[in-house]
C-alpha positions as CSV (number, residue, x, y, z in Angstrom):
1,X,0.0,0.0,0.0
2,X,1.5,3.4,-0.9
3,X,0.6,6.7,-0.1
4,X,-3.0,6.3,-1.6
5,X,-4.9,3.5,-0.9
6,X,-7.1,2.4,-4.2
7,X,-9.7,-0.8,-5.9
8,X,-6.3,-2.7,-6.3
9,X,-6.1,-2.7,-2.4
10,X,-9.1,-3.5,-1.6
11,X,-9.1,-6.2,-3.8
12,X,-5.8,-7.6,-3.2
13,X,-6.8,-7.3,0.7
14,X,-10.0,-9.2,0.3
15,X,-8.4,-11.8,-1.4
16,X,-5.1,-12.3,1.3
17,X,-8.3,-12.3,3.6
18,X,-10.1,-15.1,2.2
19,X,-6.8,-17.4,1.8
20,X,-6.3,-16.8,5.6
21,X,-9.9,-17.8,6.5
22,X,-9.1,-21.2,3.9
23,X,-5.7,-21.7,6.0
24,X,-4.4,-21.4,3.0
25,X,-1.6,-18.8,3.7
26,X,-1.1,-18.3,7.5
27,X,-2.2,-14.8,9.0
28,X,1.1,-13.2,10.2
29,X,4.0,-11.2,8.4
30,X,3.8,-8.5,6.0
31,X,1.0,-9.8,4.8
32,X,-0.9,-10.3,7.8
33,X,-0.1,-6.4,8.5
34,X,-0.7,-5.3,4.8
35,X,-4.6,-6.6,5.5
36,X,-4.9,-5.1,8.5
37,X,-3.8,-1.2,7.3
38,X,-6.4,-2.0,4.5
39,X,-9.4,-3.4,6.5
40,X,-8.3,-0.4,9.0
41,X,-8.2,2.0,6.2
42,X,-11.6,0.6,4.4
43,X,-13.4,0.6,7.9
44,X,-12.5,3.9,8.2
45,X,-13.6,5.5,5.0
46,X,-17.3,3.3,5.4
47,X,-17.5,5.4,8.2
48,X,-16.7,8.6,7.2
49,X,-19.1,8.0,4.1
50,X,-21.4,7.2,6.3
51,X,-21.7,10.4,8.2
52,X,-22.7,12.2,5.1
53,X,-25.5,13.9,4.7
């Protein structure tokens, strides 16, 4: 993830998301922190979305 944070993340996030949930790649590492600055990052702009009127 660079300095913006685009489709391609939240598509690469999703799909490192659903390997960990298969056991398919094990949840730790750069990876494991990659997803979790993404979910973080797409939680975060749901909100803020959210709050518009």
């Amino acid at each position: 993830m660079g300095e913006r944070f685009t489709a391609v993340d939240i598509l690469a996030a999703s799909t490192l998301q659903i390997a960990f949930m298969a056991k398919l790649i094990e949840p730790q590492g750069v990876l494991f922190d990659y997803v979790e600055r993404a979910t973080a990052i797409d939680l975060r702009e749901a909100q803020r979305l959210a709050k518009k009127p």
